[in-house]
C-alpha positions in Angstrom: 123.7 109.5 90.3 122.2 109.0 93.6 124.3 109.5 96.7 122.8 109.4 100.6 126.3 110.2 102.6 126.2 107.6 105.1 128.1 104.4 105.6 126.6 100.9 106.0 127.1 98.9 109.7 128.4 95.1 109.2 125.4 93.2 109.1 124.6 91.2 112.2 123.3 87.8 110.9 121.6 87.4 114.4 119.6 90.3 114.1 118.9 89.9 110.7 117.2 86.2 111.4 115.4 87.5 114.7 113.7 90.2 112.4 112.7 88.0 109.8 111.1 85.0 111.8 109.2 88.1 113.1 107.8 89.0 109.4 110.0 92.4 109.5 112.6 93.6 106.9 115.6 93.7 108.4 117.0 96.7 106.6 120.7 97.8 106.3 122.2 99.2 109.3 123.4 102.7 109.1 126.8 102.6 110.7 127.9 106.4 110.3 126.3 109.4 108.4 128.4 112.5 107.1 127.5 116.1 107.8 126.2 118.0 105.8 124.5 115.2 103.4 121.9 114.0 102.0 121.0 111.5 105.1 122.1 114.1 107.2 119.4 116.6 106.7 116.8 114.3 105.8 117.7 112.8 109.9 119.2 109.8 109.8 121.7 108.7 112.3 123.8 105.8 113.4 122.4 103.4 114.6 119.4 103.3 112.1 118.3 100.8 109.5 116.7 101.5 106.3 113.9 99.3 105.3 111.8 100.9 102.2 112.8 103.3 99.7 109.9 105.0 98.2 108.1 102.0 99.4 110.4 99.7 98.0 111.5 96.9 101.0 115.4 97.3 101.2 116.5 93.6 102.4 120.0 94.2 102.2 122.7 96.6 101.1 122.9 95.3 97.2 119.3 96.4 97.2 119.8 99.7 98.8 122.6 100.6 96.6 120.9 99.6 93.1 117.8 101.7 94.5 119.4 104.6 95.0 122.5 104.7 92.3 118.9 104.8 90.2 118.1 108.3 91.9 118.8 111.6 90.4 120.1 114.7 91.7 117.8 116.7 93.8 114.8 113.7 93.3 112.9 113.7 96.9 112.7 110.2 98.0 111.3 108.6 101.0 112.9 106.4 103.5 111.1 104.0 106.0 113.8 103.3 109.0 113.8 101.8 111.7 115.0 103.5 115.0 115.0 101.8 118.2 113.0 99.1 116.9 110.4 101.7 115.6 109.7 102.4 112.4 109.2 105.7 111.1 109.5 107.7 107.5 112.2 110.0 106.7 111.9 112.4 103.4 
């Protein structure tokens, strides 16, 4: 079973509605991430949100969850996130 090592921010409906009248996924906000995991040495931090997995668009955190609960041990997946209103990949 999957497991990233990170906990998800409170969404912020204002944010989420500003990004999608501008066509963007809003992603789930990464709130905290744990050393020494899985998000943790593929670089994510606080503060970032997750918006694909393996190209899948993650809208919100009942997506993100049933995405990667399907992962298995040791599968390399990619992230798209969103950092400082960039967007970048992540292995």
């Amino acid at each position: 079973r999957g497991w990233l090592g990170v906990s998800i921010a409170l969404d912020d409906p204002e944010m989420r509605a500003r990004l999608h009248a501008l066509g963007e996924v809003p992603g789930v906000g990464i709130e905290t991430v744990e050393p020494d995991s899985p998000a943790e040495r593929a670089g994510m931090r606080a503060g970032d949100r997750v918006v694909a997995l393996n190209g899948a668009p993650v809208p919100d955190v009942l997506t993100l969850q049933r995405l990667t609960v399907g992962l298995l041990a040791d599968e390399t997946v990619r992230f798209t996130l969103r950092r400082d209103q960039r967007s970048g990949s992540s292995p």
